[in-house]
C-alpha positions in Angstrom: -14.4 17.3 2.3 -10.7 16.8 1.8 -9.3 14.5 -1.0 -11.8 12.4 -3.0 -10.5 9.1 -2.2 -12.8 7.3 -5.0 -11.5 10.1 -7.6 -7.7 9.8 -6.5 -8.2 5.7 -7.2 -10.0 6.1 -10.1 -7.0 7.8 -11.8 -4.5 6.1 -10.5 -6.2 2.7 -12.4 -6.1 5.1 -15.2 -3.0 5.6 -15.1 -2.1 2.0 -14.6 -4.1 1.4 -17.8 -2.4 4.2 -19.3 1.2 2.5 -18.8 0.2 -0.6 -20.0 -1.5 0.6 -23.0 2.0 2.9 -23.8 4.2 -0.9 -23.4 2.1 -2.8 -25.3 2.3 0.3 -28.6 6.2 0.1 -27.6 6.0 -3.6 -28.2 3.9 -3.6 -31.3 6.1 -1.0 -32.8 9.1 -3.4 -32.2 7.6 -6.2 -33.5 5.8 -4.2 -36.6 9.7 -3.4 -37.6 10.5 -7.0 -37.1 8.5 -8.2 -39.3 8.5 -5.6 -42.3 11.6 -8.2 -43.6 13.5 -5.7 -44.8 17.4 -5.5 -44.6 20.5 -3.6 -44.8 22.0 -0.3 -43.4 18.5 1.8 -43.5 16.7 -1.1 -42.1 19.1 -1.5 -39.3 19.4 2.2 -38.2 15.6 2.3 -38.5 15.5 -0.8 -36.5 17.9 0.6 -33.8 16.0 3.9 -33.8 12.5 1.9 -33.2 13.9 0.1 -30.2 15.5 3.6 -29.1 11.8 5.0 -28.8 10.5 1.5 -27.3 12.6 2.1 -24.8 11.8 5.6 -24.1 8.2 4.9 -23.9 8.6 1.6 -21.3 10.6 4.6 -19.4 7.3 6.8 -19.9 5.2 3.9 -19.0 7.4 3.3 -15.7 6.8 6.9 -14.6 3.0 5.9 -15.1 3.2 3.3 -12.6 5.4 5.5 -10.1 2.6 8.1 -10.4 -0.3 5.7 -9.8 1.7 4.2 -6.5 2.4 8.0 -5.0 -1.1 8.7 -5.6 -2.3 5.3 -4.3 -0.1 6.3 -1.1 -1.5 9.5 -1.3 -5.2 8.3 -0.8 -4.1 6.2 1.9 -2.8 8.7 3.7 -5.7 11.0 3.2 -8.1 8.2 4.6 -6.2 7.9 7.4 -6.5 11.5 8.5 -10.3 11.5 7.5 -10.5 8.6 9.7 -8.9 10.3 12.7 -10.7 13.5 12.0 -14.1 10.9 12.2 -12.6 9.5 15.5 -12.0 13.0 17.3 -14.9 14.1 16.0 -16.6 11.0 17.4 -15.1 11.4 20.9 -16.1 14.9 20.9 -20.0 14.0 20.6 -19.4 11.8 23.8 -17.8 14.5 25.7 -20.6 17.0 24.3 -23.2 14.7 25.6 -21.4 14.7 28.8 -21.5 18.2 29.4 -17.7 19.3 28.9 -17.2 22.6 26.9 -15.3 23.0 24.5 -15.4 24.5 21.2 -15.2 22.4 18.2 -13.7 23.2 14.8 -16.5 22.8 11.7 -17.0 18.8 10.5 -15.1 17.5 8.6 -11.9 19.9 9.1 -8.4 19.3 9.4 -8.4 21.1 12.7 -10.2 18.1 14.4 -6.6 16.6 14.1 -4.6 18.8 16.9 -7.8 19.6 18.9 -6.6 19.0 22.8 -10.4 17.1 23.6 -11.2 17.7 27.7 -11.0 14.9 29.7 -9.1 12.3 26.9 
């Protein structure tokens, strides 16, 4: 059977989870900084090099999301097609019943989709 649709969604949660978890350590780093109390020069280039990396992982956390919605598009797509190979393979039973030959591709295979079906 083609794509796993409950799979694919399953990992794209994950990797929603997955970008949310990498904001909030961006944010806790941040604010762990913050709070230390400590000032001048070093404090301030460490600060500016904390928010440097916060920054890169909300970037890394972004791409997270962007993944999750191409695969959530992804699944979508592949339950469309499994739904039209379903309906051709549907209509085929009817014209089976009704006598018309015709040679079928295996159930379930892609090849349901550009199979000219007698009579429709």
């Amino acid at each position: 059977m083609y794509g796993e649709t409950d799979v694919m969604r399953k990992r794209a949660a994950q990797l929603r989870e997955q970008g949310i978890e990498i904001r909030r350590m961006a944010d806790r780093l941040v604010a762990r900084t913050e709070a230390v109390g400590w000032t001048g020069r070093a404090a301030d280039a460490l600060a500016i090099r904390i928010r440097d990396r916060a920054s890169r992982l909300h970037d890394v956390a972004a791409r997270h999301d962007a993944a999750a919605e191409s695969l959530e598009a992804h699944l979508l797509e592949v339950e469309r097609l499994k739904d039209a190979i379903d309906d051709a393979e549907h209509r085929a039973r009817h014209l089976a019943e009704d006598g018309v030959p015709f040679s079928p591709p295996p159930p379930g295979h892609k090849d349901w989709l550009a199979l000219d079906l007698p009579g429709l």
